[in-house]
PyMOL Python script that loads the backbone (N, CA, C, O; Angstrom):
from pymol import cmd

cmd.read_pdbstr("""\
ATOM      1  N   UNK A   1      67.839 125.622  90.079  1.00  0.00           N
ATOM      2  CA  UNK A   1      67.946 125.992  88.692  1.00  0.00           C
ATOM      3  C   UNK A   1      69.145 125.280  88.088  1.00  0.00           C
ATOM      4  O   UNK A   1      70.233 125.295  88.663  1.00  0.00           O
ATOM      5  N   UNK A   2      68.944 124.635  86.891  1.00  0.00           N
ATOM      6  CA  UNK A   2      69.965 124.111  86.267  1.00  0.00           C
ATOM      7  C   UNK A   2      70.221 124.991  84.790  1.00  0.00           C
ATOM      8  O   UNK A   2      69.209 124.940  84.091  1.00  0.00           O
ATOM      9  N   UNK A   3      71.136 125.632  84.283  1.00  0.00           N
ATOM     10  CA  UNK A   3      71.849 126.056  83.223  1.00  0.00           C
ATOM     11  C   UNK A   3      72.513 125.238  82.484  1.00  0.00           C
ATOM     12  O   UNK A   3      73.325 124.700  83.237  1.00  0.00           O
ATOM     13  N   UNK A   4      72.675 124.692  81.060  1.00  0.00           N
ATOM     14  CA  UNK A   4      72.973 124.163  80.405  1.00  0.00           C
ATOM     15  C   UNK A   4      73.442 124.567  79.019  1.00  0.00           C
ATOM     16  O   UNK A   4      72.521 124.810  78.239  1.00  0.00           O
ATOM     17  N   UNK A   5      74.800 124.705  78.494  1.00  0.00           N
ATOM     18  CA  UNK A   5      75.571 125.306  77.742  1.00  0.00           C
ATOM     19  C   UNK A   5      75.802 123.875  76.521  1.00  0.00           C
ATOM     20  O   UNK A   5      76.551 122.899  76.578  1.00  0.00           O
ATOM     21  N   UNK A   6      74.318 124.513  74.991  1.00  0.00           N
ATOM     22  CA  UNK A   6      74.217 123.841  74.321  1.00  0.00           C
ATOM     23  C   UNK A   6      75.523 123.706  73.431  1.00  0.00           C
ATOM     24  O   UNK A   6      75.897 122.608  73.019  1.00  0.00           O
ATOM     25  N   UNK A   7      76.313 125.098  73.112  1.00  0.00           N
ATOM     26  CA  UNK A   7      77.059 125.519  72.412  1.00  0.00           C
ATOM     27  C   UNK A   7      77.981 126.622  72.473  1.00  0.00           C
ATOM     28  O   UNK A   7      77.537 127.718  72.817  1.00  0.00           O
ATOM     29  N   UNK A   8      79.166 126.497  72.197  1.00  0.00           N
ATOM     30  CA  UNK A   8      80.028 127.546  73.063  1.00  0.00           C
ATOM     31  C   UNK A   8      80.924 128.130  71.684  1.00  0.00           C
ATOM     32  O   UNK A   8      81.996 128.659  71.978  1.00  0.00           O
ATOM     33  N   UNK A   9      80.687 128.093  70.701  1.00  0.00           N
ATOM     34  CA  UNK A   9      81.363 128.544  69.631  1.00  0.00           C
ATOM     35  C   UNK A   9      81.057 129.931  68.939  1.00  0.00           C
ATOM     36  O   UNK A   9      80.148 130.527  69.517  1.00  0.00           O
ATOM     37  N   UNK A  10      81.530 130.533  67.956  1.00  0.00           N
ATOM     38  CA  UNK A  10      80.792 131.415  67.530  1.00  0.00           C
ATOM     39  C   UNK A  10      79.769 131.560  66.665  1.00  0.00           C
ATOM     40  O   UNK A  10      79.516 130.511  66.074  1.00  0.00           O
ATOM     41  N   UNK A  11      79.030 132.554  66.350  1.00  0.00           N
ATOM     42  CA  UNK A  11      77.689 132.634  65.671  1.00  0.00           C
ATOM     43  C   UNK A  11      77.951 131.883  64.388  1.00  0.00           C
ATOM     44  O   UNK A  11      76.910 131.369  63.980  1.00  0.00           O
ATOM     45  N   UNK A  12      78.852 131.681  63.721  1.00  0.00           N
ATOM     46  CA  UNK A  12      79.166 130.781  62.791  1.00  0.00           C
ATOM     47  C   UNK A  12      79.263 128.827  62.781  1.00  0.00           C
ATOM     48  O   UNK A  12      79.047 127.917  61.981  1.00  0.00           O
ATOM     49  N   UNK A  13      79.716 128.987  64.183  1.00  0.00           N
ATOM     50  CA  UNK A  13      80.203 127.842  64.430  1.00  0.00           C
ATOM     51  C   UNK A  13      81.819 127.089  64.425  1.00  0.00           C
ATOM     52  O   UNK A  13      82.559 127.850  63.802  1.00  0.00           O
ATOM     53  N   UNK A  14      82.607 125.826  64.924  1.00  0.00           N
ATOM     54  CA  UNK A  14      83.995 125.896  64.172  1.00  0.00           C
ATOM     55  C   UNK A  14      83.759 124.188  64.128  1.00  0.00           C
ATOM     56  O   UNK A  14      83.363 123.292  64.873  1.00  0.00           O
ATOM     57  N   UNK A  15      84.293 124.378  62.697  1.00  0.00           N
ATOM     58  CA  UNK A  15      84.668 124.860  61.754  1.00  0.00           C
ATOM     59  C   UNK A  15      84.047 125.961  61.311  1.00  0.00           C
ATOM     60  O   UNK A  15      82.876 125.684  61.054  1.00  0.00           O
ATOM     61  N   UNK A  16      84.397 127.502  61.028  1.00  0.00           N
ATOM     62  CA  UNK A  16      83.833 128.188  60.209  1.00  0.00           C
ATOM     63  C   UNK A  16      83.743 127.861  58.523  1.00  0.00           C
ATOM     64  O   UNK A  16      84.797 127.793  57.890  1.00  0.00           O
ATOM     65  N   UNK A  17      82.772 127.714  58.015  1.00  0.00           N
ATOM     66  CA  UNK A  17      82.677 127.777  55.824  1.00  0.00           C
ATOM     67  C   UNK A  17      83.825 128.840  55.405  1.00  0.00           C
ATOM     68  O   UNK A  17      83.811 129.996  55.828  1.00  0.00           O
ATOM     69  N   UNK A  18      84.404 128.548  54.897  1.00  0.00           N
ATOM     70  CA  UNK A  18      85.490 128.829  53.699  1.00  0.00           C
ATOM     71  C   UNK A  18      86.705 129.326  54.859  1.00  0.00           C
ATOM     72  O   UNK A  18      87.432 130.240  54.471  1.00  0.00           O
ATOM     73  N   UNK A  19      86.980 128.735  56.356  1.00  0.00           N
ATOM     74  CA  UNK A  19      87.773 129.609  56.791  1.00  0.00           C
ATOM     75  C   UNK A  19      89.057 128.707  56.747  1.00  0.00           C
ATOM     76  O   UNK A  19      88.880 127.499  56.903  1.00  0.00           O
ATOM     77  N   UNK A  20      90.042 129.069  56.594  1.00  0.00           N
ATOM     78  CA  UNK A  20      91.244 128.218  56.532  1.00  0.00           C
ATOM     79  C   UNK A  20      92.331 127.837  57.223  1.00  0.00           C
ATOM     80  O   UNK A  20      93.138 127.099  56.658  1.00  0.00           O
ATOM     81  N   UNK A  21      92.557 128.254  58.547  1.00  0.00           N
ATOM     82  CA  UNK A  21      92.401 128.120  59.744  1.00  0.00           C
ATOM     83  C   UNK A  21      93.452 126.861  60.415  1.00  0.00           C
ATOM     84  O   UNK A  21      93.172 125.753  59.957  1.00  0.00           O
ATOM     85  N   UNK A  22      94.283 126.864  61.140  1.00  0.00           N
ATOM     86  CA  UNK A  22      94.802 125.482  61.621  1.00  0.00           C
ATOM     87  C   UNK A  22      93.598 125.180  62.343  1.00  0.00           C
ATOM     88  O   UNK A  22      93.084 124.085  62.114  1.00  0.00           O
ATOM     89  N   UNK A  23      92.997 126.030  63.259  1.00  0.00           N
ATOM     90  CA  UNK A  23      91.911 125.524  64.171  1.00  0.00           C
ATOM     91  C   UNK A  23      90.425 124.861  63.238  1.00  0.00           C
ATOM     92  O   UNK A  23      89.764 123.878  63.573  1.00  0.00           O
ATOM     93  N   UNK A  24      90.268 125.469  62.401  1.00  0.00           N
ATOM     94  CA  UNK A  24      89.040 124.798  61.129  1.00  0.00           C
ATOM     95  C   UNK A  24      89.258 124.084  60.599  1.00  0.00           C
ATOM     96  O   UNK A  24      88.327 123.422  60.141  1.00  0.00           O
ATOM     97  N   UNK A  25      91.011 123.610  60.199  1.00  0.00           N
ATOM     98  CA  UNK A  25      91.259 122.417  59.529  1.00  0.00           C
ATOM     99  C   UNK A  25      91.302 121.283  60.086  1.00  0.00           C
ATOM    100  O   UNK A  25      91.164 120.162  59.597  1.00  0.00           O
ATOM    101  N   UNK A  26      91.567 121.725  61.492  1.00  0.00           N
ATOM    102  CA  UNK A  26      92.026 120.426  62.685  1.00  0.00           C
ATOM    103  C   UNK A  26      90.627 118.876  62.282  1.00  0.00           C
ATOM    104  O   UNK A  26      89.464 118.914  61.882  1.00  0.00           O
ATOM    105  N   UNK A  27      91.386 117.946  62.586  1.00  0.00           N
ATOM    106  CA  UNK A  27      90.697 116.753  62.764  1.00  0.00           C
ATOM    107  C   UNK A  27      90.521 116.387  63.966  1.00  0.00           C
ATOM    108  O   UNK A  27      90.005 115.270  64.017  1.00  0.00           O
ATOM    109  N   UNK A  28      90.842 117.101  65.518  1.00  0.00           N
ATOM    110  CA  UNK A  28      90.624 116.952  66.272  1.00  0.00           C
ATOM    111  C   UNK A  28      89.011 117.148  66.715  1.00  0.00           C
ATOM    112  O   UNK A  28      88.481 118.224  66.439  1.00  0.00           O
ATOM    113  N   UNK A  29      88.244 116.123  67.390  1.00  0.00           N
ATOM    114  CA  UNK A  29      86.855 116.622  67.832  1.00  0.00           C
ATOM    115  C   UNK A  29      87.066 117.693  68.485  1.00  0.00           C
ATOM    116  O   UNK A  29      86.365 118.680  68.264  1.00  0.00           O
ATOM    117  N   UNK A  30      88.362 117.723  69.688  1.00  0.00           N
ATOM    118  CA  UNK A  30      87.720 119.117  70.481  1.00  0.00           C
ATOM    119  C   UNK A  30      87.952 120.117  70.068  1.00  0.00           C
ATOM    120  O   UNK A  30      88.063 121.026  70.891  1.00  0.00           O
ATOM    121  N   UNK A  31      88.154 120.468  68.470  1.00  0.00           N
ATOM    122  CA  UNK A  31      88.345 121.625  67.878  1.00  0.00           C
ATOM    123  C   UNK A  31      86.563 122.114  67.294  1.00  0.00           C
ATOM    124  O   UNK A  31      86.222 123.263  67.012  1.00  0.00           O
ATOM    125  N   UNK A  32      85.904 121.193  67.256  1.00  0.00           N
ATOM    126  CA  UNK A  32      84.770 121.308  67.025  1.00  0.00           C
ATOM    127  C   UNK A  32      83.797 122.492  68.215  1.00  0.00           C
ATOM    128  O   UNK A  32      83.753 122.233  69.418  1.00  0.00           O
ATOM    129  N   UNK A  33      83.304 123.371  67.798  1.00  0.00           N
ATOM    130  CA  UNK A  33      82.283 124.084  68.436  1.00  0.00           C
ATOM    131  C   UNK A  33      80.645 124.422  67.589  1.00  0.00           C
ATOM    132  O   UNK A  33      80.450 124.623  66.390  1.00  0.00           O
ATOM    133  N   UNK A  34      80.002 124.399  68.327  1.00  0.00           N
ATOM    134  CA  UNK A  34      78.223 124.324  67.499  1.00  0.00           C
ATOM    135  C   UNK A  34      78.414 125.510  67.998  1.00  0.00           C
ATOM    136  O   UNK A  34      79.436 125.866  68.585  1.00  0.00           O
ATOM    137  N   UNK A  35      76.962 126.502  67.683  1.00  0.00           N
ATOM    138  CA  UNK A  35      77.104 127.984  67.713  1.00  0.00           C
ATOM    139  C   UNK A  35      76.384 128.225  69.539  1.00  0.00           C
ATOM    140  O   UNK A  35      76.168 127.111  70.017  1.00  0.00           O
ATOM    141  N   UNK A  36      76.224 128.722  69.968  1.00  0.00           N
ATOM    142  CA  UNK A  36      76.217 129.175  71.202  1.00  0.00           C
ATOM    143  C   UNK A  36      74.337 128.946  71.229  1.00  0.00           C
ATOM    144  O   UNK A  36      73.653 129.362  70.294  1.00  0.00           O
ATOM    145  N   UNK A  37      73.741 128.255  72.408  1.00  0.00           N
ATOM    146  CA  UNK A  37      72.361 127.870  72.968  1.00  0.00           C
ATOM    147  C   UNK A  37      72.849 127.721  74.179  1.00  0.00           C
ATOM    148  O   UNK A  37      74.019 127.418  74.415  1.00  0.00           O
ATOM    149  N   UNK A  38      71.870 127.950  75.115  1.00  0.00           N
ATOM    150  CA  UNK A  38      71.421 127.664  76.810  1.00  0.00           C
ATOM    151  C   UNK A  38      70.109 127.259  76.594  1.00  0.00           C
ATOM    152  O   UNK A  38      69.221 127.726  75.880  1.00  0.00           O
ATOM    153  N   UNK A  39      70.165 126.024  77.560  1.00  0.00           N
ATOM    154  CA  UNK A  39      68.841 125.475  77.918  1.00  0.00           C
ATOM    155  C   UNK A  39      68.743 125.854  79.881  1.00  0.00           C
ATOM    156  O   UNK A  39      69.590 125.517  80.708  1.00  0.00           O
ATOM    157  N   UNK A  40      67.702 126.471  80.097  1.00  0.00           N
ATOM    158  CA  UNK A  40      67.578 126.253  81.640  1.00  0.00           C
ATOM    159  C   UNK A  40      66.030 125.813  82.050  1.00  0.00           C
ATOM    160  O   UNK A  40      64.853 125.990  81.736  1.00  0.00           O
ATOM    161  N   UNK A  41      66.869 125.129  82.955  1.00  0.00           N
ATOM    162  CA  UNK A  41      65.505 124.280  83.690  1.00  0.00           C
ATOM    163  C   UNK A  41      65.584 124.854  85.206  1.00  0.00           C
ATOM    164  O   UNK A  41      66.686 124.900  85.754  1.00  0.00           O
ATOM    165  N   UNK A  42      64.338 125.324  85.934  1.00  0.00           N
ATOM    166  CA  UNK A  42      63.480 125.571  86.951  1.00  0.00           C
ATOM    167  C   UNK A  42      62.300 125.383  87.305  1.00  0.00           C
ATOM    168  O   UNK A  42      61.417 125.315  86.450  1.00  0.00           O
ATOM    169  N   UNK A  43      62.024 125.257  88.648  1.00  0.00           N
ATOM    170  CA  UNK A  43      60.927 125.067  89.153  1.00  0.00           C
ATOM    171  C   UNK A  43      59.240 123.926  87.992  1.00  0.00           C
ATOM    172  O   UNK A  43      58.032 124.158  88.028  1.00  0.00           O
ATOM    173  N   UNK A  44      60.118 122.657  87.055  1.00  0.00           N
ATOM    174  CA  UNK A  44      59.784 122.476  86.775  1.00  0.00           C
ATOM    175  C   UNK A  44      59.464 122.765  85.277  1.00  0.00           C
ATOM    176  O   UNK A  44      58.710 121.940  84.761  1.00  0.00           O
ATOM    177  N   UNK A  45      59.862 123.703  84.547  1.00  0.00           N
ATOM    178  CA  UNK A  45      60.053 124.332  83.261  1.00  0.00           C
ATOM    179  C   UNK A  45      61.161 124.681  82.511  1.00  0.00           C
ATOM    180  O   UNK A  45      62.210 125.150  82.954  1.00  0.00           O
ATOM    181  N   UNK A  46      60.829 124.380  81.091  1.00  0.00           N
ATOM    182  CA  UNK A  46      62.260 124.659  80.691  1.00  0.00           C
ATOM    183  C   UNK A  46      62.023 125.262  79.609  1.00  0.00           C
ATOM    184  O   UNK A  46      61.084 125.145  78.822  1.00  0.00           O
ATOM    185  N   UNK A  47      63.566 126.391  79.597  1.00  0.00           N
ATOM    186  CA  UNK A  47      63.415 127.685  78.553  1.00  0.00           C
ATOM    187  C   UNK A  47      64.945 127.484  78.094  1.00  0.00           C
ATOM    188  O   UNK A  47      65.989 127.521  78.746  1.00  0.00           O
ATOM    189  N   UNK A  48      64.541 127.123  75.921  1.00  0.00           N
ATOM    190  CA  UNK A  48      65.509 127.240  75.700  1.00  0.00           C
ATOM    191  C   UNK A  48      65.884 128.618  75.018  1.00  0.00           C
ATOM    192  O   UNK A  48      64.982 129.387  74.688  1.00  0.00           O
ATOM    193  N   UNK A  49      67.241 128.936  74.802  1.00  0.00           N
ATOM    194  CA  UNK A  49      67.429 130.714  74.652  1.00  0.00           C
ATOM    195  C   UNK A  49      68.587 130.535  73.379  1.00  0.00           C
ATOM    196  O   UNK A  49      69.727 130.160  73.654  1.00  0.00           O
ATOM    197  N   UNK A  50      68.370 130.697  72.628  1.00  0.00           N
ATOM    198  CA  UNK A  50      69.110 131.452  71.025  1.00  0.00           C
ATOM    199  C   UNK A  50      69.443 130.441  70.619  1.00  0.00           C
ATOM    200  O   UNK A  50      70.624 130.095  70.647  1.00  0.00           O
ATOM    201  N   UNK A  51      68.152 129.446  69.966  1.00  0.00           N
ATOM    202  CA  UNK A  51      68.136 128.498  69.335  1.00  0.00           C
ATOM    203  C   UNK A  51      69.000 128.499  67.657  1.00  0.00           C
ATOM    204  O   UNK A  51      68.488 128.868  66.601  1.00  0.00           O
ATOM    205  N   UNK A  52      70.206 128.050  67.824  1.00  0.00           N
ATOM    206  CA  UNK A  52      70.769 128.106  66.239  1.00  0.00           C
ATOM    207  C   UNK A  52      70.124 126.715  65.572  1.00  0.00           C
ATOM    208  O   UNK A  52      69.279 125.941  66.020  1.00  0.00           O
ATOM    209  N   UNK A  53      70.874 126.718  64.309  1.00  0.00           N
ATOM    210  CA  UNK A  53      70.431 125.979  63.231  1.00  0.00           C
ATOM    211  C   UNK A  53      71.114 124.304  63.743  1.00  0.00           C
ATOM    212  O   UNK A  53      70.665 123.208  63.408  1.00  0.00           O
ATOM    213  N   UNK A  54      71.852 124.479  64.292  1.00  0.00           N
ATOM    214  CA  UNK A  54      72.787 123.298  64.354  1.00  0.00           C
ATOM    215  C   UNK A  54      72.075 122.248  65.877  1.00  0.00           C
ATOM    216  O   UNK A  54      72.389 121.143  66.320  1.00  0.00           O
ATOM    217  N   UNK A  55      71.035 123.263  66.290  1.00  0.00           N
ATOM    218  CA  UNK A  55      70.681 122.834  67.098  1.00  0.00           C
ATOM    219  C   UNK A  55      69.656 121.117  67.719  1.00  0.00           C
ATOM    220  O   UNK A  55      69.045 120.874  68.759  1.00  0.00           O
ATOM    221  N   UNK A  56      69.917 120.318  66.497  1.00  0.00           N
ATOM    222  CA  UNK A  56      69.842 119.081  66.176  1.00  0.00           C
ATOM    223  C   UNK A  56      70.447 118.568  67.209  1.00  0.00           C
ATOM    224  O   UNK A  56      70.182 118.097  68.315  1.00  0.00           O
ATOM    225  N   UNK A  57      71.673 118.879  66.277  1.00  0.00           N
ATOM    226  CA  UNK A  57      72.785 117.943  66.981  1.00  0.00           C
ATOM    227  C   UNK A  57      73.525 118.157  68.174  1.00  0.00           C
ATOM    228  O   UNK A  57      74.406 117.363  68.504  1.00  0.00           O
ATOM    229  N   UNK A  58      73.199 119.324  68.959  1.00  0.00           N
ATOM    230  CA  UNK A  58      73.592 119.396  70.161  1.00  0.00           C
ATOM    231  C   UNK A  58      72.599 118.641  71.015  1.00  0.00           C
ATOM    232  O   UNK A  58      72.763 118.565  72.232  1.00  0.00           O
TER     233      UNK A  58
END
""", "prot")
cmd.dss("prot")
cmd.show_as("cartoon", "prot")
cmd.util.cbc("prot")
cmd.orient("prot")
């Protein structure tokens, strides 16, 4: 079984919208988080689990 951690941020995402934040303002990428998805793969199948919106670009 493989587990795969699409997104590790909160249900919002970070940057959070209107939040003001040293961590939301940062220009650093690794301040960046997409909202929280798992993809797992087994025995040949794969199930993805709490598909957000952002889920494009992960």
């Amino acid at each position: 079984m493989r587990v795969t951690f699409l997104g590790t941020g909160t249900s919002y995402g970070v940057p959070m919208p209107g939040c003001d934040c040293a961590v939301c303002r940062s220009t650093d990428p690794r301040d960046k988080r997409y909202r929280t998805a798992i993809l797992v793969e087994a025995a040949g199948k794969t199930l993805l689990i709490d598909t957000p919106p952002d889920l494009r670009t992960q």
